[in-house]
PyMOL commands that place a pseudoatom at each C-alpha (Angstrom):
pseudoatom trace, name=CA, resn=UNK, resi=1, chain=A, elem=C, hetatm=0, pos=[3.516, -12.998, -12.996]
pseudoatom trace, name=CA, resn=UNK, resi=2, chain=A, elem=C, hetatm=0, pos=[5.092, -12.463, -9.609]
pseudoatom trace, name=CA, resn=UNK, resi=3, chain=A, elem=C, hetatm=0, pos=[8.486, -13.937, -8.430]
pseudoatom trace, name=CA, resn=UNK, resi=4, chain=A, elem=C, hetatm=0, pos=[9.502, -14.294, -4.664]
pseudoatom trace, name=CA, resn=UNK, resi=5, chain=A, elem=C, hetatm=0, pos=[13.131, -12.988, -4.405]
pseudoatom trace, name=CA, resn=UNK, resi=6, chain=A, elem=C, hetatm=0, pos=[13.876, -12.927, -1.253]
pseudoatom trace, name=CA, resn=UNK, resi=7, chain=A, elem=C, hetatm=0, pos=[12.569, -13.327, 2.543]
pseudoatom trace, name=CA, resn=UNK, resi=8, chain=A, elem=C, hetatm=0, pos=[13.692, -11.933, 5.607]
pseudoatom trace, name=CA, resn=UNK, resi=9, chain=A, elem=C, hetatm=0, pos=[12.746, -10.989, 9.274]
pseudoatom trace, name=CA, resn=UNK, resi=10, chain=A, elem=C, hetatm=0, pos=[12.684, -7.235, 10.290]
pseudoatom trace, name=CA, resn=UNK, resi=11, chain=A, elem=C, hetatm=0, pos=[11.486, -5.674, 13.594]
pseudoatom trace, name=CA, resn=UNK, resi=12, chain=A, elem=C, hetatm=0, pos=[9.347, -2.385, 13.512]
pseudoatom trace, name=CA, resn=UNK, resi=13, chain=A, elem=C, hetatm=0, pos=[8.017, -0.489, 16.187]
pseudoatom trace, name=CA, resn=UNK, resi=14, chain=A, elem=C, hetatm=0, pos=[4.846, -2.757, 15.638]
pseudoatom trace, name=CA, resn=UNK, resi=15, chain=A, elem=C, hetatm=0, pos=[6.359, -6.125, 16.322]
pseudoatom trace, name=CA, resn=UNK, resi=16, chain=A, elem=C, hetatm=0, pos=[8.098, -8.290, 13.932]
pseudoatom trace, name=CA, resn=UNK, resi=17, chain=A, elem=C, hetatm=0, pos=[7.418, -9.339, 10.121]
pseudoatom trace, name=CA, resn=UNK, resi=18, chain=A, elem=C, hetatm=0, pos=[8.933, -11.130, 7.736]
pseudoatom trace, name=CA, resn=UNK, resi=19, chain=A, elem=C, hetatm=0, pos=[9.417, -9.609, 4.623]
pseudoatom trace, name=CA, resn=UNK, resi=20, chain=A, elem=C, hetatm=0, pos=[9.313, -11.469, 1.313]
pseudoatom trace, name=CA, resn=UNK, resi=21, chain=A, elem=C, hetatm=0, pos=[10.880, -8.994, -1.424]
pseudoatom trace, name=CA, resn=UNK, resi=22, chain=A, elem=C, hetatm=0, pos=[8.902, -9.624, -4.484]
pseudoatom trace, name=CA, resn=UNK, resi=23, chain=A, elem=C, hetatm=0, pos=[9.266, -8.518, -8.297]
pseudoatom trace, name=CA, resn=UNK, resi=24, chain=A, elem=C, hetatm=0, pos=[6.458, -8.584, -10.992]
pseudoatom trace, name=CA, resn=UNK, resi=25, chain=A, elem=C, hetatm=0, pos=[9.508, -7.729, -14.440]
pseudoatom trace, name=CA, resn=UNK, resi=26, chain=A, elem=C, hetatm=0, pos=[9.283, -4.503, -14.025]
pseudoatom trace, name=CA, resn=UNK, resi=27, chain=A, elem=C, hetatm=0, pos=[9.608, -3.526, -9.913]
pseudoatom trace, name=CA, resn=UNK, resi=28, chain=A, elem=C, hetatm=0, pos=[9.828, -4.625, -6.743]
pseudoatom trace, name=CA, resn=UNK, resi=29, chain=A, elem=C, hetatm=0, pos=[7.276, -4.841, -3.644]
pseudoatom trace, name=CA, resn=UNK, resi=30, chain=A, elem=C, hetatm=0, pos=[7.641, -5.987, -0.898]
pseudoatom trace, name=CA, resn=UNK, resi=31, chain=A, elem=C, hetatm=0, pos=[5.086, -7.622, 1.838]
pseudoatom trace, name=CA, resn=UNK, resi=32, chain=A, elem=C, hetatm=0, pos=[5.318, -7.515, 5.511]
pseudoatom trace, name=CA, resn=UNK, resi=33, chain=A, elem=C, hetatm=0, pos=[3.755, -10.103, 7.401]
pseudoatom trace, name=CA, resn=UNK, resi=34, chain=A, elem=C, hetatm=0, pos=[2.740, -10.961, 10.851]
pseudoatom trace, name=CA, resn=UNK, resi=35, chain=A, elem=C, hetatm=0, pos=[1.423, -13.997, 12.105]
pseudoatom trace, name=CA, resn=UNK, resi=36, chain=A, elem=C, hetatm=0, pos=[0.483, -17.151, 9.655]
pseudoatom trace, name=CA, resn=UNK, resi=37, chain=A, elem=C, hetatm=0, pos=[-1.966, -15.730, 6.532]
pseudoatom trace, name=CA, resn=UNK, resi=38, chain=A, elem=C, hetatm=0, pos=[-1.858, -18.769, 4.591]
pseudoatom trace, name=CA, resn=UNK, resi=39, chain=A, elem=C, hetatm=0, pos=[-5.084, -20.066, 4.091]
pseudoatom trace, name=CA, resn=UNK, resi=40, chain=A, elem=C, hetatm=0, pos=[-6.138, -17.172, 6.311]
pseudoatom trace, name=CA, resn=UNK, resi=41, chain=A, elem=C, hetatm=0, pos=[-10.009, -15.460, 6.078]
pseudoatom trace, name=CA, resn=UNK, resi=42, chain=A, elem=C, hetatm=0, pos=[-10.409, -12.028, 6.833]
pseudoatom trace, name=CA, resn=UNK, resi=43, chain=A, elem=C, hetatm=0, pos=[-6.908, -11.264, 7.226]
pseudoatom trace, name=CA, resn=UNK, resi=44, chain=A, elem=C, hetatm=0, pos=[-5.533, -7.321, 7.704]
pseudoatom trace, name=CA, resn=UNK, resi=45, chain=A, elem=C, hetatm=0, pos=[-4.283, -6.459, 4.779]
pseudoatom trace, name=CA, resn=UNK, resi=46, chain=A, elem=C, hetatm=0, pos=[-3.275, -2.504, 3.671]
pseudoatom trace, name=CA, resn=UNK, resi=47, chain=A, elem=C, hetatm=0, pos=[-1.773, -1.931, -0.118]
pseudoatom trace, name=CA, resn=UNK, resi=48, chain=A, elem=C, hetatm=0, pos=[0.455, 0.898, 0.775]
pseudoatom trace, name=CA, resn=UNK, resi=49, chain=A, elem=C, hetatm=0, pos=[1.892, 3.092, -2.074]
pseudoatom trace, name=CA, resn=UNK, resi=50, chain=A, elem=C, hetatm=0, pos=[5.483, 4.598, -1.406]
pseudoatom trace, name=CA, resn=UNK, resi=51, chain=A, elem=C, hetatm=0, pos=[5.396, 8.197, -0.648]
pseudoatom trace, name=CA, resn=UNK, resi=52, chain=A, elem=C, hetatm=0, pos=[9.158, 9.603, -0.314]
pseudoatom trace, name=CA, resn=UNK, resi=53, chain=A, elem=C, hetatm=0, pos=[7.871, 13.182, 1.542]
pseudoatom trace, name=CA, resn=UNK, resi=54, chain=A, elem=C, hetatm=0, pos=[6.407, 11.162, 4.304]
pseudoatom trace, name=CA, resn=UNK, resi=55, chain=A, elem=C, hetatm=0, pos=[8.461, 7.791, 4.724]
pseudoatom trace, name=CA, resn=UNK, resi=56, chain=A, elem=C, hetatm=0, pos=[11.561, 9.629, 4.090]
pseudoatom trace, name=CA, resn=UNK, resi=57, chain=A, elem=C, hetatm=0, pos=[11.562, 13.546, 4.755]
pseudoatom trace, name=CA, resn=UNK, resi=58, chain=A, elem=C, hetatm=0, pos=[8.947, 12.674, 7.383]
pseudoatom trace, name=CA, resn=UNK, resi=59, chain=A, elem=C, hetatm=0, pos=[6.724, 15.753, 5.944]
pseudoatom trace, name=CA, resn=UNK, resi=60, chain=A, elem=C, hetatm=0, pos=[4.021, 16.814, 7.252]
pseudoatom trace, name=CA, resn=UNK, resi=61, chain=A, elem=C, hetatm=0, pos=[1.793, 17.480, 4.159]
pseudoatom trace, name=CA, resn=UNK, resi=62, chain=A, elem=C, hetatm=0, pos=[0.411, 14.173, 3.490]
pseudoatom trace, name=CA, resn=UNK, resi=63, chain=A, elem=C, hetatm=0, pos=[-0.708, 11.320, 5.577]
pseudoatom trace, name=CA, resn=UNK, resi=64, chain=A, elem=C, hetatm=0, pos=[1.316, 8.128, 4.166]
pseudoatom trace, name=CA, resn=UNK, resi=65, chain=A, elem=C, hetatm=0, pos=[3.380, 7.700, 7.224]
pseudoatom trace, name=CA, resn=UNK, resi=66, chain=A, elem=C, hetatm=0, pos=[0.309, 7.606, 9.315]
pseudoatom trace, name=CA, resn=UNK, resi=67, chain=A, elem=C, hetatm=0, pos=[-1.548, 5.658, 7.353]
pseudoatom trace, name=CA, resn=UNK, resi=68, chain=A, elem=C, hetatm=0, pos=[1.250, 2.884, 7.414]
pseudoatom trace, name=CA, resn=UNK, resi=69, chain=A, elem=C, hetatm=0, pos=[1.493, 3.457, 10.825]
pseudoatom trace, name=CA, resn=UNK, resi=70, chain=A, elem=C, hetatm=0, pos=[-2.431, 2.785, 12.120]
pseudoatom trace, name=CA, resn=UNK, resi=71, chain=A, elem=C, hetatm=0, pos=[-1.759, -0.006, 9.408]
pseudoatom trace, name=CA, resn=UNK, resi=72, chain=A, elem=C, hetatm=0, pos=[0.659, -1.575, 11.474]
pseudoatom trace, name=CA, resn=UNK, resi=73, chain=A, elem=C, hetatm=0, pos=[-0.852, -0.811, 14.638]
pseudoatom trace, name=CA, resn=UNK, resi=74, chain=A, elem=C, hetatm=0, pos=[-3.811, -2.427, 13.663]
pseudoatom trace, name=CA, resn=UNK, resi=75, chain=A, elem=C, hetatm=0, pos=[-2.178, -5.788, 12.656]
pseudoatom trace, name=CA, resn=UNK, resi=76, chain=A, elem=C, hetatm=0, pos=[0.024, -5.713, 15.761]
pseudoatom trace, name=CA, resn=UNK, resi=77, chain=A, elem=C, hetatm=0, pos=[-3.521, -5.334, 17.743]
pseudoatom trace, name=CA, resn=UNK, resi=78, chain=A, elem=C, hetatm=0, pos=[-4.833, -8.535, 15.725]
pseudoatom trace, name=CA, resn=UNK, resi=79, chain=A, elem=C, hetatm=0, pos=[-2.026, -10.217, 15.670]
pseudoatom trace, name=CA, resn=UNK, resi=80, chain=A, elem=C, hetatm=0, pos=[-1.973, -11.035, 12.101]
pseudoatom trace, name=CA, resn=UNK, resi=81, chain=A, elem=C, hetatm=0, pos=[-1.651, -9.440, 8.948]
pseudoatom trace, name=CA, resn=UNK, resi=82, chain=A, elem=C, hetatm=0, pos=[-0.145, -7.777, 5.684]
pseudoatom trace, name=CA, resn=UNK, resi=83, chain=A, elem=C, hetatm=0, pos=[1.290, -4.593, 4.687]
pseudoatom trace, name=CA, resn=UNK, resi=84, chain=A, elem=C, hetatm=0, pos=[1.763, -4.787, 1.009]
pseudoatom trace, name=CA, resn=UNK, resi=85, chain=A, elem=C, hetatm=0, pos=[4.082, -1.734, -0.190]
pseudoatom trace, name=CA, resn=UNK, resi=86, chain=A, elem=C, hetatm=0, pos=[4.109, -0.632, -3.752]
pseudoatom trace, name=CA, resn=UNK, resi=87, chain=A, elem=C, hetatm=0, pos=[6.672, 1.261, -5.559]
pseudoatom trace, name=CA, resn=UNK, resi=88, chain=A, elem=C, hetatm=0, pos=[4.701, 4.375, -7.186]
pseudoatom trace, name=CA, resn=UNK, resi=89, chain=A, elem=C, hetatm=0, pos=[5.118, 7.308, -5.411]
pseudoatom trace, name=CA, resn=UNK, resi=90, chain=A, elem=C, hetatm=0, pos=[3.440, 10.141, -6.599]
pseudoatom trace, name=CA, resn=UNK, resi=91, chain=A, elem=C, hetatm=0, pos=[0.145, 8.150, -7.050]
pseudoatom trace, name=CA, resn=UNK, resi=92, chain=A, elem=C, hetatm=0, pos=[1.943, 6.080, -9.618]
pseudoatom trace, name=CA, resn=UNK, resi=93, chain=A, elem=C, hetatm=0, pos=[3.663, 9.669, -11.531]
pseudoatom trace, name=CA, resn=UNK, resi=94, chain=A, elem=C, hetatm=0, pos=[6.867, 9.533, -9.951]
pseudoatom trace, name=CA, resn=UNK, resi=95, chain=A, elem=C, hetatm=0, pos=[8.388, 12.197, -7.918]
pseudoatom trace, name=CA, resn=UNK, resi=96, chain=A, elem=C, hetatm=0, pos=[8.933, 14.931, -10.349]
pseudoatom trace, name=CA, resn=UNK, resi=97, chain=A, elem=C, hetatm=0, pos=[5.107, 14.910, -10.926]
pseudoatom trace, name=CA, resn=UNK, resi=98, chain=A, elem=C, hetatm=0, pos=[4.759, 15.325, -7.465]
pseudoatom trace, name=CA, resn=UNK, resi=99, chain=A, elem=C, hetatm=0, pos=[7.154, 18.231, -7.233]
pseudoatom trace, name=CA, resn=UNK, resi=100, chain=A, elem=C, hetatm=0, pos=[5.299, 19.943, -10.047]
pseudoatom trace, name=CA, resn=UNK, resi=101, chain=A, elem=C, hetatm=0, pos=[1.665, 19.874, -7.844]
pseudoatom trace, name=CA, resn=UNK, resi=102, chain=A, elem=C, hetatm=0, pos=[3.389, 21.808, -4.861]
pseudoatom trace, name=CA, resn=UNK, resi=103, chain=A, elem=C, hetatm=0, pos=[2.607, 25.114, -6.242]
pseudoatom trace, name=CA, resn=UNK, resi=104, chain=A, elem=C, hetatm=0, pos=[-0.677, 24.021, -6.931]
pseudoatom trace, name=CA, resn=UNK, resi=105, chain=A, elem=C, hetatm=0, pos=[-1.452, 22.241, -3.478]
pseudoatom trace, name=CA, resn=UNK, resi=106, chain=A, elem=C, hetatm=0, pos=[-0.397, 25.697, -1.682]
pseudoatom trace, name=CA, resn=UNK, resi=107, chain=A, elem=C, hetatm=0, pos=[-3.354, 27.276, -3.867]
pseudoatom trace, name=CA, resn=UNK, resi=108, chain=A, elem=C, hetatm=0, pos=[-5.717, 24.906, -2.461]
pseudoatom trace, name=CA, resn=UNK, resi=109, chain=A, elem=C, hetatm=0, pos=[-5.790, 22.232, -5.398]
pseudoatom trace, name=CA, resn=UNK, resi=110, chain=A, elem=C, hetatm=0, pos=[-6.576, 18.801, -4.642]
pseudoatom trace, name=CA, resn=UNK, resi=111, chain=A, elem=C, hetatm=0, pos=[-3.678, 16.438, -5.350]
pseudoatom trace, name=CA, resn=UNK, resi=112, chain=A, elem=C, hetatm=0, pos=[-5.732, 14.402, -7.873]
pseudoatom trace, name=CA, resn=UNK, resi=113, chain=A, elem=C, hetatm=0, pos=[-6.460, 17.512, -9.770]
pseudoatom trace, name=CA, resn=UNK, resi=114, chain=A, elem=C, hetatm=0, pos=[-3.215, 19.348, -9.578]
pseudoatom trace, name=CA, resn=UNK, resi=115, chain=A, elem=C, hetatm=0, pos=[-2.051, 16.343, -11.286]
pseudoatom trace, name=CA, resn=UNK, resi=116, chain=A, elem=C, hetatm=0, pos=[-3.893, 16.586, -14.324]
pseudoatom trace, name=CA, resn=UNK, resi=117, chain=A, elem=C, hetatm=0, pos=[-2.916, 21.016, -14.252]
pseudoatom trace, name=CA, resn=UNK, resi=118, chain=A, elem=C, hetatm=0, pos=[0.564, 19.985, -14.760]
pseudoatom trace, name=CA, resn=UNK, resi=119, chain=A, elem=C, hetatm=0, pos=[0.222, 16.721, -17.576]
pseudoatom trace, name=CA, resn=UNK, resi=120, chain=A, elem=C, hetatm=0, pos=[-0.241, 13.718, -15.328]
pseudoatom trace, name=CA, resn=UNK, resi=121, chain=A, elem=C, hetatm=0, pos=[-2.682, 11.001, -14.416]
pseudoatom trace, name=CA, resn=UNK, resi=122, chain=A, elem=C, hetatm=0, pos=[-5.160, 11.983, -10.850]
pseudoatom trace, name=CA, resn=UNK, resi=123, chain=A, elem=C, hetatm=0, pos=[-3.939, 8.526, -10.124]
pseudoatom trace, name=CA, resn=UNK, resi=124, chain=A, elem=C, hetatm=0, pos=[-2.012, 6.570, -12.302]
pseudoatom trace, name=CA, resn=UNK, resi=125, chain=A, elem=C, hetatm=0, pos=[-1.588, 3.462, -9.768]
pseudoatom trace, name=CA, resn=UNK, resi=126, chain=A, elem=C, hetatm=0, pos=[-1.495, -0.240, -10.359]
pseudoatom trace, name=CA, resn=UNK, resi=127, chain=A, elem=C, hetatm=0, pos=[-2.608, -2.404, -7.681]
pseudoatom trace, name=CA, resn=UNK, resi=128, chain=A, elem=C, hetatm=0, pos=[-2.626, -5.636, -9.425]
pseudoatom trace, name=CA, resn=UNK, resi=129, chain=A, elem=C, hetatm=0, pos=[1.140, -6.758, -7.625]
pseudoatom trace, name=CA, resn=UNK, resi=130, chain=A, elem=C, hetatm=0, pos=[-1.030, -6.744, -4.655]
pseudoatom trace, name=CA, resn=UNK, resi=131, chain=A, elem=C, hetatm=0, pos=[-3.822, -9.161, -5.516]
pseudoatom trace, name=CA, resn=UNK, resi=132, chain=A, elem=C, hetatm=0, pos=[-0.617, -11.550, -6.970]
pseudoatom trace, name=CA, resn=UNK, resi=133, chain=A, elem=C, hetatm=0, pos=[1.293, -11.101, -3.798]
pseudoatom trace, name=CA, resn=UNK, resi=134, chain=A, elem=C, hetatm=0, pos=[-1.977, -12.129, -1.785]
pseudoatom trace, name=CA, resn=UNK, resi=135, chain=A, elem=C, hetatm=0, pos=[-2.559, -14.933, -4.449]
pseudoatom trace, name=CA, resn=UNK, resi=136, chain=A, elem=C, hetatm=0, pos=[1.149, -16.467, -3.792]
pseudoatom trace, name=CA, resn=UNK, resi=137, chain=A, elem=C, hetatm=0, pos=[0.671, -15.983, -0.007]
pseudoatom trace, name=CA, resn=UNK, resi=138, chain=A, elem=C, hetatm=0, pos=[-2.568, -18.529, -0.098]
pseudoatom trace, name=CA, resn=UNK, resi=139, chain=A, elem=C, hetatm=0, pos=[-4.833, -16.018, 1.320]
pseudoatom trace, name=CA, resn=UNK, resi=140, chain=A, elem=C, hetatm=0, pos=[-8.806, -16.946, 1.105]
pseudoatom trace, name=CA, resn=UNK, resi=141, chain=A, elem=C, hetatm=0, pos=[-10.199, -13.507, 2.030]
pseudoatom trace, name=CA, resn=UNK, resi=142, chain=A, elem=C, hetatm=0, pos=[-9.171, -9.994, 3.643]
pseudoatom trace, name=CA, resn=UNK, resi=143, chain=A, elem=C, hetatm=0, pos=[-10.229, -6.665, 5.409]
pseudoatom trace, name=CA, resn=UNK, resi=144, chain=A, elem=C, hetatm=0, pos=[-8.500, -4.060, 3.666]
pseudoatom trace, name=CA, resn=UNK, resi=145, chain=A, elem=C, hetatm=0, pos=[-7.361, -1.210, 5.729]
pseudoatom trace, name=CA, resn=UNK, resi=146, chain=A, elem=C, hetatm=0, pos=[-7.845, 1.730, 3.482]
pseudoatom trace, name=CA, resn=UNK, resi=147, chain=A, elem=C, hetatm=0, pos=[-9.920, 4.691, 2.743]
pseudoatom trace, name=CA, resn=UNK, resi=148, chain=A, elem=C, hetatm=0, pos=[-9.616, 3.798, -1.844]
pseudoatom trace, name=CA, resn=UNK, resi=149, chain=A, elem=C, hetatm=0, pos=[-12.268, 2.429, -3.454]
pseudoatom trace, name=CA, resn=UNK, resi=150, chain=A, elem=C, hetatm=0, pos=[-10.218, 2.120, -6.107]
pseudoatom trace, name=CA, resn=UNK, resi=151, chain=A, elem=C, hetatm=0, pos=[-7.761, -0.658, -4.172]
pseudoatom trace, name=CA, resn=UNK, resi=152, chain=A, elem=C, hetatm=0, pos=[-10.473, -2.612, -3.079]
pseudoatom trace, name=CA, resn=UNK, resi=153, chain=A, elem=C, hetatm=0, pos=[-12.110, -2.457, -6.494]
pseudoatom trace, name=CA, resn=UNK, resi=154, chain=A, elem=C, hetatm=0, pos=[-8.947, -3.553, -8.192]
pseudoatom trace, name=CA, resn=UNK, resi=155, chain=A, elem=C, hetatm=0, pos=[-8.112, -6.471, -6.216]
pseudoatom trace, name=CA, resn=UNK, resi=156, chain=A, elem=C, hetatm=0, pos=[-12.013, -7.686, -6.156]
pseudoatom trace, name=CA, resn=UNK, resi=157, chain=A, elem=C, hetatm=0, pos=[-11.893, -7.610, -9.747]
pseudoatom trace, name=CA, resn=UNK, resi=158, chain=A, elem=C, hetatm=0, pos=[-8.415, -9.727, -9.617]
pseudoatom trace, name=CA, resn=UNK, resi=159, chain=A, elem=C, hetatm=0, pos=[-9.856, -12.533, -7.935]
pseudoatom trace, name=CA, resn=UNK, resi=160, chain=A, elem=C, hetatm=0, pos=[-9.084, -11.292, -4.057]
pseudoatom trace, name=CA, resn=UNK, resi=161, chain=A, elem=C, hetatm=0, pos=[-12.030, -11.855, -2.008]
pseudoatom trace, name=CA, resn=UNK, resi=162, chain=A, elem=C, hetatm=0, pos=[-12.610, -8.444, 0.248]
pseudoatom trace, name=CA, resn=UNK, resi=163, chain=A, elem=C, hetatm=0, pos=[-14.883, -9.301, 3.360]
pseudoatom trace, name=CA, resn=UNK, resi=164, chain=A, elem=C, hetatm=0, pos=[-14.593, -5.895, 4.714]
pseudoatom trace, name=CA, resn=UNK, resi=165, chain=A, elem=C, hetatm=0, pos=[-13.049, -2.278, 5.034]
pseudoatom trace, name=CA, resn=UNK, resi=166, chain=A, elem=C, hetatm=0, pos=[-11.515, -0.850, 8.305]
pseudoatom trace, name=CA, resn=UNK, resi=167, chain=A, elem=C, hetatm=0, pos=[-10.600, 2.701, 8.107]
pseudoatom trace, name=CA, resn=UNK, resi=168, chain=A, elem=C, hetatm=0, pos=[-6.579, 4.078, 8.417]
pseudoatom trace, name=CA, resn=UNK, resi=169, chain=A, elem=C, hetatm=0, pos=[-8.222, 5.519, 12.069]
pseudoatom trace, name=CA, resn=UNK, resi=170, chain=A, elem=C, hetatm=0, pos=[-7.471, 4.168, 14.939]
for i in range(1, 170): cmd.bond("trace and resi %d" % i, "trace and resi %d" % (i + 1))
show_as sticks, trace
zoom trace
């Protein structure tokens, strides 16, 4: 289940979306989209997972804000597309897991496994709000922009048809 709450326009440094604020019971997400999607093929789409060290302390030690940057950069270029943003930071742990892998990142650790050192999931993310945001927004197919297997996986398996990948490069 997915319920549309609320729609909006806001203006980025990318152009202007609307956003249509959307909650699934249990939390929000939100979707940010330019151009007309519905009944749209290949449209841009990126499933972006909140990350409050890069969207809000603008830190330098991960690559979320860049990645939702190209993101929109991208859809600006085409002229149409979606940036779906999910609320699980700390791939889906929460913050305080997050702040518990810092020791373990400055020894080298991959985030995935410092995750499991300290009691949590690698990645403990859901990207199923995604495929029912796409689903309410009538879209036929899309190109995800992402570098996770695991996204595209998910939202294949969900009934979202995924006609290609483009890479968070631009």
């Amino acid at each position: 289940m997915i319920v549309q709450l609320a729609e909006g326009t806001i203006k980025t440094k990318y152009g202007t979306y609307r956003e249509i604020l959307f909650y699934d019971g249990i939390k929000e997400s939100h979707a940010l989209v330019m151009g007309d999607v519905s009944d749209g093929e290949e449209v841009l789409c990126r499933v972006h997972s909140s990350c409050i060290f890069a969207h809000h302390f603008n830190s330098v030690e991960c690559d979320c804000r860049e990645q939702m940057e190209i993101s929109q950069q991208l859809i600006q270029r085409e002229g149409r597309g979606i940036v779906i943003w999910l609320e699980q930071e700390g791939k889906g742990n929460g913050h305080y897991a997050l702040l518990n892998t810092l020791p373990l990142k400055k020894e080298g650790v991959t985030q995935a496994e410092a995750y499991e050192k300290v009691g949590f999931h690698k990645d403990n993310r859901d990207f199923s709000a995604g495929a029912k945001i796409l689903k309410h927004l009538n879209v036929k197919s899309i190109v995800m922009i992402t570098g996770n297997e695991k996204k595209t996986k998910t939202l294949t398996d969900l009934g979202i048809r995924v006609t290609g990948i483009r890479a968070t490069e631009l």
